[in-house]
N, C-alpha and C positions, 0 to 999 in steps of 0.2 A: 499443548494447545487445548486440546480436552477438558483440562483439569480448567484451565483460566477461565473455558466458557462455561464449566460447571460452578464457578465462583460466583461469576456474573449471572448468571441465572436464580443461583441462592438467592444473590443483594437482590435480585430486579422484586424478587416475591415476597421481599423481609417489607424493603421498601413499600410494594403495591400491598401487603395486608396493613403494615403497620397504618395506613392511609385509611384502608377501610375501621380497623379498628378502634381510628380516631374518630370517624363519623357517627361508628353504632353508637359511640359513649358521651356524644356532643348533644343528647338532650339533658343529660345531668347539668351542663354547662348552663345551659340555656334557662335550666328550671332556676337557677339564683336569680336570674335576673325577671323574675315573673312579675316585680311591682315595676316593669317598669314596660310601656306600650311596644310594641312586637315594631309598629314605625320607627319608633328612635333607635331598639335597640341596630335593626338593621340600618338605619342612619349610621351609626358609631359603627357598627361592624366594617362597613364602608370602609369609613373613614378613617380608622384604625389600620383597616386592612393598607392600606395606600402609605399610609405610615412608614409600616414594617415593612414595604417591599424595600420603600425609598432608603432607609437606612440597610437593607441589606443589599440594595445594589451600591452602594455607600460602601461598605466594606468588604464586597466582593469584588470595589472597583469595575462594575460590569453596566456605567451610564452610557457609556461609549456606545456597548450593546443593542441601548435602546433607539438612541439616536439612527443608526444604521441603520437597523429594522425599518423605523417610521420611513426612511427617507427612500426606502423603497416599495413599500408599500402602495399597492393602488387603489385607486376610489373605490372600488368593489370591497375590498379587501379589508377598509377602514370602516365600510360599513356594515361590514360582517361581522368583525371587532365589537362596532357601536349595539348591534344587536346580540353580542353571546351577552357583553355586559348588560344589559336590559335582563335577556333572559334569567342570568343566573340571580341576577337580585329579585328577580319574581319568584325565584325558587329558595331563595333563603329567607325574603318576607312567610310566603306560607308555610314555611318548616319552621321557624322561629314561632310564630301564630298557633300552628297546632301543638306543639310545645307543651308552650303556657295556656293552652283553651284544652289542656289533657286530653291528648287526642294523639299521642307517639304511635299508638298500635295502628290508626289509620295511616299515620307516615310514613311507618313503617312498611306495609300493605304498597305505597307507595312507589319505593324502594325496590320492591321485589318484581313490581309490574315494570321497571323502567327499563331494565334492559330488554325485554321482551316487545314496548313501545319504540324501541331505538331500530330495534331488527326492521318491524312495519313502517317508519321512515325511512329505512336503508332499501325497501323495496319498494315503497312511493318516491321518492324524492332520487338515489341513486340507482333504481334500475337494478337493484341485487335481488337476487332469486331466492325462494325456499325451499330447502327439500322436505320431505313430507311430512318428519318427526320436530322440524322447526315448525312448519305448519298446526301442525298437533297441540307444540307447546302453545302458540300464539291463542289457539282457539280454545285450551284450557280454562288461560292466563283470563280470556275475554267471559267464558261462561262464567267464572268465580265471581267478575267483579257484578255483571250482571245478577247472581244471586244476592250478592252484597247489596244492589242497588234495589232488587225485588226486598228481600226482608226490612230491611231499613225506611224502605216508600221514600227515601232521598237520594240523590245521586252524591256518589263519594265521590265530591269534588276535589280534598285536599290531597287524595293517592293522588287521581290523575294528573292535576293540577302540577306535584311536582313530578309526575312520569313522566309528563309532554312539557313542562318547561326544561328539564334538564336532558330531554331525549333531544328536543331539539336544540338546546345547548350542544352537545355531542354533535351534533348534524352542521354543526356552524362551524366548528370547532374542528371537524374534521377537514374541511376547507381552508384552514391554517395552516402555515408549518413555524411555529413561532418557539422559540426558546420559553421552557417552563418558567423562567426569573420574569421575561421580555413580553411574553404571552397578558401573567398576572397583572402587573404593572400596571400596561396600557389595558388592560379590560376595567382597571379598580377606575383607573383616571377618566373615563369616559362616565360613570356616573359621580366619579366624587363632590363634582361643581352643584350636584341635583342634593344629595346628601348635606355637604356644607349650607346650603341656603334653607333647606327642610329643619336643622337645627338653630342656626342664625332667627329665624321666622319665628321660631318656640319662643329663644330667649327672647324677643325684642319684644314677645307679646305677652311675657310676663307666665308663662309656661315652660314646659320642659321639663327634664330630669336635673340640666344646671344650674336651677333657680334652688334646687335643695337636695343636694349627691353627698351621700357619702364616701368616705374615703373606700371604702369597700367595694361598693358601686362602679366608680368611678375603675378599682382598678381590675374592674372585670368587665368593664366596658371596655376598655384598653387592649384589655387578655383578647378579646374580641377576636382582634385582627389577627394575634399569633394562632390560636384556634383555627380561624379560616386559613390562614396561607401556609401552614407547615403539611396538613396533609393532602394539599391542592397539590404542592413543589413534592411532595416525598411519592404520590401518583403518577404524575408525569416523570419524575425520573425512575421510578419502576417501571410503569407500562414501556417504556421504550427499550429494557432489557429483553422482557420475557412475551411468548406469544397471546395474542391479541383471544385464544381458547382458555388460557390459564386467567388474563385480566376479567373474564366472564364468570368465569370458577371463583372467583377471592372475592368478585361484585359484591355475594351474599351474606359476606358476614357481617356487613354494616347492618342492613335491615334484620339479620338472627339478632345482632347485640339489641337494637334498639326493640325489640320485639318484646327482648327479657327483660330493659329498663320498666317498658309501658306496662307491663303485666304485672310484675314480682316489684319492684321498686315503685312505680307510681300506683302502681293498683289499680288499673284500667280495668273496667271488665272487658272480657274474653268469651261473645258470645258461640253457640252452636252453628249460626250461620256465620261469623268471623273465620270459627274453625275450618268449618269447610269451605270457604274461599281461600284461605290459606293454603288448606292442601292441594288443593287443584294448581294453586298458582307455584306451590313448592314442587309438585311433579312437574308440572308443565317445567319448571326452571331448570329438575334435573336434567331431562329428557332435552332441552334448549342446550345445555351444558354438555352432554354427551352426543348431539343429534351429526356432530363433523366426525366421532369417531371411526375405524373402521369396522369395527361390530356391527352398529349403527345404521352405517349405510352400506353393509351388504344384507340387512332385513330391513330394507324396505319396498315398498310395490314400488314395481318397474312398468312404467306408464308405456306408452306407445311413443313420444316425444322425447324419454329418457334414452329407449332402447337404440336408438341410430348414435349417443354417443356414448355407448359403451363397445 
């Protein structure tokens, strides 16, 4: 019995990095397609994406699935749905945008700030508590971007931008309990009909990518949809093996990979104040990552509210 849950806990973590380490490496993807506008490409992404579910609930015979789902589904519930889709497409126009406008290290930056934005909606929004080294990280994670925002004299809209669209994706998302196949599906097909007519509107106005696509183009606009849904499904079905401290642990390697694209592959400059927002937001992260251990939390100050429940 041991041995089988030590199997499954391998797959859960092969599965959850294999996921992240298809996001760190998804700005290379992204950079072929730079002649072509960040709107259409996330139009096709869409729409691609919606594609490849349908043919793979097509072959996994798993229509039935969705049917079921919807039909028990409640009005709240559909429009929780309606808004994770909203949200996540806010969060792959401006990642797709920063991209191609060379800007991976800020999305990166992103990335690294988002689990630690997910914690501070799990304490607004569900009433969850921090202990004091969680605390610590948040308030890090918060002076860095602040310094970021001092040096720069602009506010780094496209980190938060995707911190808080995809935190509150998380926050939506955890208000579901939907099948990883059943989940994707019905969140692509809530914006696809927005997507199909945003392309439709191109062509008919004598614009677009389809007025003059290469074959090339064409089949990495395609590739699109397998990009987005394989390490969406290969995340959800790891996170569901392994504990929800280890899926916080793996979070990091997407933002380390894309950090080395931006820097060593695209040649972003990497300034002094970059640097030190980074580290602050990488301690902050460790310290966020170890803050439930019990090391941890036998050094930390024991308040006067703490000490009646120990």
């Amino acid at each position: 019995m041991e041995e089988q849950r030590t199997k499954l806990d391998s797959h859960g973590v092969a599965y959850t990095a294999a996921a992240y380490m298809m996001w760190g490496i998804l700005p290379l993807y992204w950079k072929l397609l730079e002649s072509v506008p960040s709107g259409e490409i996330l139009a096709y992404r869409i729409l691609w994406s919606f594609i490849f579910m349908i043919l793979l609930l097509a072959f996994s015979r798993s229509f039935q699935k969705v049917k079921e789902q919807w039909k028990v589904m409640t009005k709240g519930q559909i429009i929780a749905l309606a808004g994770a889709s909203i949200l996540i497409s806010i969060n792959w126009f401006v990642y797709i945008w920063a991209v191609n406008a060379n800007l991976v290290v800020e999305a990166s930056l992103g990335y690294y700030v988002n689990p630690l934005v997910s914690v501070l909606l799990g304490v607004i929004f569900l009433k969850e508590k921090l202990n004091f080294w969680q605390l610590i990280a948040v308030l890090l994670a918060a002076v860095g971007v602040g310094i970021l925002t001092f040096q720069y004299g602009t506010f780094p809209w496209i980190a938060l931008s995707l911190a808080l669209s995809f935190g509150f994706y998380g926050l939506v998302k955890k208000k579901l309990t939907l099948e990883p196949k059943v989940g994707l599906t019905l969140e692509t097909l809530f914006v696809t009909p927005v997507a199909l007519f945003y392309v439709l509107f191109l062509f008919a106005n004598g614009h677009g990518i389809l007025m003059d696509v290469s074959l090339l183009t064409f089949i990495l606009l395609a590739g699109g949809g397998i990009v987005t849904a394989v390490p969406l499904l290969y995340f959800a079905k790891g996170a569901q093996r392994i504990p929800l401290s280890m899926v916080g642990f793996l979070q990091y390697i997407a933002p380390t990979i894309m950090l080395f694209v931006g820097t060593v592959v695209f040649h972003e400059p990497f300034s002094s104040s970059q640097l030190l927002t980074f580290m602050l937001i990488w301690i902050g992260s460790i310290i966020f990552s170890l803050s439930k251990t019990k090391f941890m939390l036998s050094h930390q100050p024991r308040f006067k509210k703490e000490s009646s429940l120990h």
